[in-house]
N, C-alpha and C positions, 0 to 999 in steps of 0.2 A: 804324374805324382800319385803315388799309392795310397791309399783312406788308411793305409792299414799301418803304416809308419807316422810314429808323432815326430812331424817336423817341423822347426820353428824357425823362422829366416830374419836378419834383420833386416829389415827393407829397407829404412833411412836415418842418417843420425844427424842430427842438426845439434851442431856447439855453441854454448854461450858463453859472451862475454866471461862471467860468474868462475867458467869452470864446469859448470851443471851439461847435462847434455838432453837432448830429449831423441827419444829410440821409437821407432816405430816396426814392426814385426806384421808379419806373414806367416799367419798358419794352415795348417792343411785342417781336412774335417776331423780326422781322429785327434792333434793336438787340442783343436778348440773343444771340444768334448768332453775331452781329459780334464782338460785344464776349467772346464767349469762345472764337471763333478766333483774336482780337489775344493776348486772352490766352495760348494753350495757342503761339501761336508768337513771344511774347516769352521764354516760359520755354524752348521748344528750342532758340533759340538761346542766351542766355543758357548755357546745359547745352552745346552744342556747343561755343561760345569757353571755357569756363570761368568765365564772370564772372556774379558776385554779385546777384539780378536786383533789391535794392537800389539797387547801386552805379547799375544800366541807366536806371532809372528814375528819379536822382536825376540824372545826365546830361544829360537830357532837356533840364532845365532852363536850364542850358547853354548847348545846343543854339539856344535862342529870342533871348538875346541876342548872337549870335554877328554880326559886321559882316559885309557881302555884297562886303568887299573882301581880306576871307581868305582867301576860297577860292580 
């Protein structure tokens, strides 16, 4: 497996009763990396504006249906 491709695998899913599922994942060392520089500079921003990193990441979703005649 290459350092230099972020790749994320799922490794296990285990179903609940519920419906709910719990996911467990396999990453190489450049995913994990990645994904916890995304992290640590969603939170400093979040910490700079003030705002809830909730609120940031419930946004997001937003975000994806937004018309490209909005902007």
């Amino acid at each position: 497996m290459s350092d230099k491709l972020f790749q994320i695998f799922v490794d296990k899913v285990t179903e609940h009763e519920d419906g709910s599922a719990t996911y467990s994942f396999d990453l190489n060392n450049a995913a994990l990396q990645s994904m916890a520089m995304y992290g640590l500079d969603i939170i400093l921003r979040c910490a700079a504006y003030g705002v809830d990193i909730q609120d940031a990441l419930d946004n997001i979703s937003t975000l994806g249906g937004k018309d490209k005649s909005d902007e």
